[in-house]
Structure formats: structure tokens, C-alpha cells
PAGUTI-84200 format. One line per 3 residues: number of its first residue (from 0); for each residue x, y, z of C-alpha. Coordinates in nm, 2 decimals. Each point is the difference from the previous one (the first is absolute). Layout:
NUM = X,Y,Z  ...
// end
This chain:
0 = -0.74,0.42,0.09  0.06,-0.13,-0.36  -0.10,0.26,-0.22
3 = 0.20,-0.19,-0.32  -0.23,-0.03,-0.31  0.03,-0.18,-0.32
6 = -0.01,0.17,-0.32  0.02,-0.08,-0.41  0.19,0.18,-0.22
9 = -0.21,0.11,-0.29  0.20,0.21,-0.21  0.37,0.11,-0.07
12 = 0.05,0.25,-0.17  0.32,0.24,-0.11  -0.10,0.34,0.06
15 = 0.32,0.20,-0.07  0.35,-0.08,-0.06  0.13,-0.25,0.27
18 = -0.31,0.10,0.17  -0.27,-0.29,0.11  -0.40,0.01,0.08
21 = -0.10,-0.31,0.19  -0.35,-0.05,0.03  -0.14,-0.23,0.30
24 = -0.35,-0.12,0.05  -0.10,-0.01,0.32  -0.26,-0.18,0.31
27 = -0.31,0.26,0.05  0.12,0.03,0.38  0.34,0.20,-0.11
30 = -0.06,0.35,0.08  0.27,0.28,-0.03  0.02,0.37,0.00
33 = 0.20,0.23,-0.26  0.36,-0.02,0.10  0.03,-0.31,0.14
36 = 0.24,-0.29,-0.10  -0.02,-0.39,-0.01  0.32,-0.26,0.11
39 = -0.09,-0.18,-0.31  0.19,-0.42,-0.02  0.03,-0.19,-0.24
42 = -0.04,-0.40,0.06  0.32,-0.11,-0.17  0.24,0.20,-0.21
45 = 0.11,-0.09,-0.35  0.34,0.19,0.04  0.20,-0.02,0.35
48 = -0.01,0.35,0.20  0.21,0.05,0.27  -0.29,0.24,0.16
51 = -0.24,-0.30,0.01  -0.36,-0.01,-0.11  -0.20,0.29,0.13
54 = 0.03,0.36,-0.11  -0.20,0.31,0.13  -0.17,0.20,-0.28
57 = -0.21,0.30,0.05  -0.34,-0.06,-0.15  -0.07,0.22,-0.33
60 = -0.39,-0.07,-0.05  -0.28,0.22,0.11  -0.17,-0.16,0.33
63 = -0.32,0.06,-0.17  0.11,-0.31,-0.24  -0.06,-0.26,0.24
66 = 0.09,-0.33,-0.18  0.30,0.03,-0.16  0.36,0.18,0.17
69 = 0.28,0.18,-0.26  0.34,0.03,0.07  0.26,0.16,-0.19
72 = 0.38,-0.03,0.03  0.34,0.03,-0.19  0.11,-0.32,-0.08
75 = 0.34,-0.02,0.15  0.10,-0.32,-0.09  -0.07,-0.17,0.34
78 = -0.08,-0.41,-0.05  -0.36,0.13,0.18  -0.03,0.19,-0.25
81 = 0.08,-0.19,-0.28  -0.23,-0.28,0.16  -0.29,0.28,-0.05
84 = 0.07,0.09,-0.33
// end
């Protein structure tokens, strides 16, 4: 079962100091509870990353906002990283 879905980055946003909101909209059929997380992949990366593409990130919206997805993370300096930011 494939249960990948595409989604557009809508905002970026620096939210404290090295810190990083990303904020996703996504298909009507992506449901999650609070607590869950996302493997989140990026199609090509603009800075090489020894880890590869894909990153799992725990999901920092409410559920009850059902079209768009926030993540937050420390920006680390990884080349997936950079490629987000």
C-alpha cells in the first residue's frame, strides 16, 4: 500500500534562532492524529547530503487544521536542510 502524498510548501518562516517552521499544504485525504510524524522527501537537493533526501519530522500543527502541515526544526546545517530553507 502506497500511502506517499504530495504536498506544497507554503511558507518558511524563522521562528527562533537557528530554529525553522515549515509550513506544508496538503491533499484533503491526509489525516493525522496529535503526535504523529511524517518521512517528509524532497525531489532533488540543492546541496549534497550524505543522509539522502527524506527526513522524518514530527508534525507540529493541530489535526483540527486539516489543509496545511507545520514542522519545526533546528537547522543543523544538513544539505536537506539547506535545500528547505
Amino acid at each position: 500500500m502506497n500511502l506517499a502524498k504530495k504536498a506544497n510548501i507554503v511558507s518558511i518562516k524563522q521562528i527562533a534562532e537557528r530554529t525553522t517552521e515549515v509550513r506544508l499544504r496538503v491533499p484533503d485525504t491526509f489525516i493525522f492524529r496529535a503526535g504523529q510524524w511524517i518521512w517528509l522527501s524532497v525531489p532533488e537537493l540543492k546541496y549534497p547530503d550524505p543522509r539522502g533526501n527524506t527526513r522524518m519530522f514530527s508534525i507540529a500543527s493541530s489535526p483540527a487544521k486539516r489543509e496545511e502541515v507545520e514542522i519545526i526544526f533546528r537547522n543543523s546545517g544538513s544539505g536537506f536542510k539547506k535545500t528547505l530553507t
